[in-house]
N, C-alpha and C positions, 0 to 999 in steps of 0.2 A: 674850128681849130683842133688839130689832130692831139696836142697835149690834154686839153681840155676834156676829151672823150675819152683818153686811157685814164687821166684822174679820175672822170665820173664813173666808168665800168669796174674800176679797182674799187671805190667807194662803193657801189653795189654789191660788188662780190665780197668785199669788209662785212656788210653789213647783215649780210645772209650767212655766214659765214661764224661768223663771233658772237651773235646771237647775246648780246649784250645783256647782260641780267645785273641790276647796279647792286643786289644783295652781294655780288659773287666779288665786290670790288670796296666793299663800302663796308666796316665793321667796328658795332658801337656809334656811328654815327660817323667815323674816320674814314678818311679815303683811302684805301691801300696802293699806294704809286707803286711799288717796289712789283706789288701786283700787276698792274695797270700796264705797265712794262714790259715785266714777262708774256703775257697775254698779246701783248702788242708784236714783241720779239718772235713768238710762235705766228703768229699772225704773218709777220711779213717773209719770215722763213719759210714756209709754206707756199706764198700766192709769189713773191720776187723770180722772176725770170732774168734769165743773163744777158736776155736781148735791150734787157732796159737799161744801158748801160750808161746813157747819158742823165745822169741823176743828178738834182742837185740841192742842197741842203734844205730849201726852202720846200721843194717838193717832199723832203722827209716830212719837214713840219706840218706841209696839207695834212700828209698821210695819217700822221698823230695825233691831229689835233681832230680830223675824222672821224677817226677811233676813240679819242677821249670826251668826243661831245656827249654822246649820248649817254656816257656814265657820269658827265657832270652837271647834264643842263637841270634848269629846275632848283638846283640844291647849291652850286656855287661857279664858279666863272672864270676862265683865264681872259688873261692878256700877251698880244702878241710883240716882243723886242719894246720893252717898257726901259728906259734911258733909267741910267744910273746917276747918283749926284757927279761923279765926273767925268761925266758922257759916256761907257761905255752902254753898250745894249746889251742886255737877256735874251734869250732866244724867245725863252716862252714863261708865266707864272702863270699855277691854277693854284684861283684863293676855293676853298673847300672845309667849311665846317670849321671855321677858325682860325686855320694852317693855312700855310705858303708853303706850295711847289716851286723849287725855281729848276726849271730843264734846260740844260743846253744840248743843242742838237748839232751833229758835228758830222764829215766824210771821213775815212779812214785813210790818212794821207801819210801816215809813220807812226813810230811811239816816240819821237819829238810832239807831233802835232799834236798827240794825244795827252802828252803832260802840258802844254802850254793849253789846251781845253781845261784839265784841270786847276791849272792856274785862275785860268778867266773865272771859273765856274766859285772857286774859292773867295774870288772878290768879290762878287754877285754878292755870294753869301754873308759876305763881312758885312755888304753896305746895306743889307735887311734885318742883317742880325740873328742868322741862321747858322743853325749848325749841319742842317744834312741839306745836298742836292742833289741831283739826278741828271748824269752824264749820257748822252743816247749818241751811238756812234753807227752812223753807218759803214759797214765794207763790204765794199763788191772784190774780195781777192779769190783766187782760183780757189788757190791752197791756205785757205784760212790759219794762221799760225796763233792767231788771238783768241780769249777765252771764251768759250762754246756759252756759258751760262754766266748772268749777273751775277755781282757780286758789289760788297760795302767794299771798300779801302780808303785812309786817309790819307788827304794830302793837306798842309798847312793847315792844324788843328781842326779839319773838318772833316763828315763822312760822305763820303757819296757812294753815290748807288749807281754802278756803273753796268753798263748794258752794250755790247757788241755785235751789231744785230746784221 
């Protein structure tokens, strides 16, 4: 399978590449996502080619979840689209040292899609009882007009850590 082997060559070249040191991510015993992100963001800024245009969300998530195994295995665990009490799905939660990550993973479709991401991403977090989440959007636009570097902002008394990769 031709998809199969551009994931597994990109996960090679991840891997050789990011040279994963879990001090560099891990501090006090805490995960640093907002870290883990940025690193991931440089990551795929670098290796993303234009020819790979047929992307699709689920493939972000191999991608990230690739990149954040090796900083989490051993010490704490995600789960992948864990249901909500009234059905909706999570993209992704990594339990870590105590804390819940919740990430959603999203395509860069407008700044509609992008508030109604953070909508979703805000009820995620009501029904864990969390105050911060962690927004991952991908876009493949020519002319990039969205923000170069993560950033916190709120939306419905929560913070998220938003990343435009």
């Amino acid at each position: 399978c031709i998809h199969l082997y551009f994931v597994m060559d990109y996960q090679r070249k991840a891997s050789r590449e990011t040279n994963v040191v879990k001090s560099d991510y891990i501090q006090n015993g805490k995960l640093n996502m907002p870290y883990v992100i940025e690193r991931f963001q440089k990551l795929i800024h670098n290796e993303y080619r234009k020819e790979d245009n047929e992307f699709l969300e689920r493939q972000g998530r191999l991608l990230f979840l690739c990149f954040l195994k090796p900083i989490v295995n051993g010490t704490g665990f995600y789960y992948v689209e864990p249901e909500t009490r009234d059905g909706g799905r999570m993209d992704l939660v990594v339990s870590f040292g105590g804390e819940e990550f919740v990430i959603e993973l999203k395509i860069w479709r407008g700044e509609k899609y992008e508030v109604e991401g953070k909508v979703q991403l805000a009820e995620y977090l009501k029904t864990r009882n969390l105050s911060e989440g962690y927004l991952v959007t991908f876009s493949f636009l020519k002319n990039k007009t969205v923000q170069e570097e993560p950033e916190w902002v709120e939306h419905d008394g929560k913070r998220i850590y938003e990343a435009i990769l």
